[in-house]
C-alpha positions in Angstrom: 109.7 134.4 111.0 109.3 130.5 110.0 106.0 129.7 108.1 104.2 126.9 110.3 102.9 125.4 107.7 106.5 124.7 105.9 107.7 123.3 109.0 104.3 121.3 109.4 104.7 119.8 105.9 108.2 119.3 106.3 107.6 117.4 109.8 104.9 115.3 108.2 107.2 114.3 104.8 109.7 113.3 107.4 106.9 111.3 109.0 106.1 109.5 106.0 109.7 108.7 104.7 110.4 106.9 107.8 107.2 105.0 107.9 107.9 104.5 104.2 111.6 103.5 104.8 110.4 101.5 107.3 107.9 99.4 105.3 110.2 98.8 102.4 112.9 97.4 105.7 110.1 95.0 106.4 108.9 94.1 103.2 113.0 93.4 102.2 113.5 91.1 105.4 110.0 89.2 104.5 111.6 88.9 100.9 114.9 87.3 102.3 113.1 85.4 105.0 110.7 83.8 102.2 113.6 83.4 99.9 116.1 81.2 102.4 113.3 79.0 103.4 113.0 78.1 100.2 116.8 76.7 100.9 115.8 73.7 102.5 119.4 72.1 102.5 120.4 75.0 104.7 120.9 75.0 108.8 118.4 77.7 110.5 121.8 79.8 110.6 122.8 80.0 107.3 119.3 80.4 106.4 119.1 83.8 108.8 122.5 84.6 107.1 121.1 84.2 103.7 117.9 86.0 104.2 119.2 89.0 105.8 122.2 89.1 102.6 119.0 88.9 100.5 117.3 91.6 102.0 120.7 94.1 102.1 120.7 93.2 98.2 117.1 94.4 97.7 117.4 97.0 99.7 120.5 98.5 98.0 118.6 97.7 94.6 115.5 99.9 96.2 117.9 102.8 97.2 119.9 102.6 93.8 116.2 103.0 91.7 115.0 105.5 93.9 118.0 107.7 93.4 118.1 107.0 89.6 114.0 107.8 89.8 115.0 111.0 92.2 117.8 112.4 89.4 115.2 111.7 86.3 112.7 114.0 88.0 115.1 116.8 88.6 116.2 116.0 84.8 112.7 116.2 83.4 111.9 119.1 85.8 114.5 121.2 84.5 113.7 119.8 81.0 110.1 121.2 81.4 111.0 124.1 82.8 113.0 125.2 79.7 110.6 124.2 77.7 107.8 125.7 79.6 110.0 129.7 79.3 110.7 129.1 76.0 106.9 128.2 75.3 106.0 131.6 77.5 108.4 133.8 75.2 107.0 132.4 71.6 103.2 133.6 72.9 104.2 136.2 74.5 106.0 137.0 71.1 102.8 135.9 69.4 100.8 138.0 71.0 102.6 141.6 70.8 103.1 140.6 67.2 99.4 139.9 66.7 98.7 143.4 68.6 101.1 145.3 66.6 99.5 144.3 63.4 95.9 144.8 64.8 96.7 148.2 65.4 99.2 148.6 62.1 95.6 147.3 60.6 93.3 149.6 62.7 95.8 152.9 61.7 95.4 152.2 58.5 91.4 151.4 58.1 91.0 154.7 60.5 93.2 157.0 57.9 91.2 159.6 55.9 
């Protein structure tokens, strides 16, 4: 049986990549909109044409940072996660060595 609250946090992070998707569409067409008014030689056409290149560019640039950003967190995730088991086994390995000699210590105080 499905957990409802997986697919309730999966439904709302689908939610909020499209609004977020959505924002950085808008932001990237008021980037290349701004940026080929600036071009006043141009005709209202190749100003359109300009700002919506513009705004492909920048959003391919978004997309390619986001994936490089997305494959560093997987890299530092299983980075840490090594580290983090390895950490575990050396006080884990601490500690049973710290017991064993507390009780090598105890046998030998309690000897008659």
């Amino acid at each position: 049986m499905k957990d409802p609250s997986k697919d309730t946090a999966a439904g709302l992070a689908h939610i909020e990549g499209y609004l977020m998707s959505q924002a950085a569409l808008r932001d990237a067409e008021e980037q290349g909109k701004a940026f080929a008014c600036g071009l006043t030689w141009l005709g209202p056409g190749e100003q359109r044409e300009i700002g919506h290149r513009f705004a492909q560019h920048h959003l391919r640039l978004r997309r390619e940072m986001l994936t490089a950003t997305v494959a560093r967190a997987a890299e530092l995730r299983g980075e840490y996660a090594h580290r983090y088991d390895q950490l575990c086994r050396r006080a884990t390995g601490l500690a049973v060595g710290i017991f064993a000699l507390w009780t090598a210590v105890l046998i030998l105080l309690c000897r008659p």
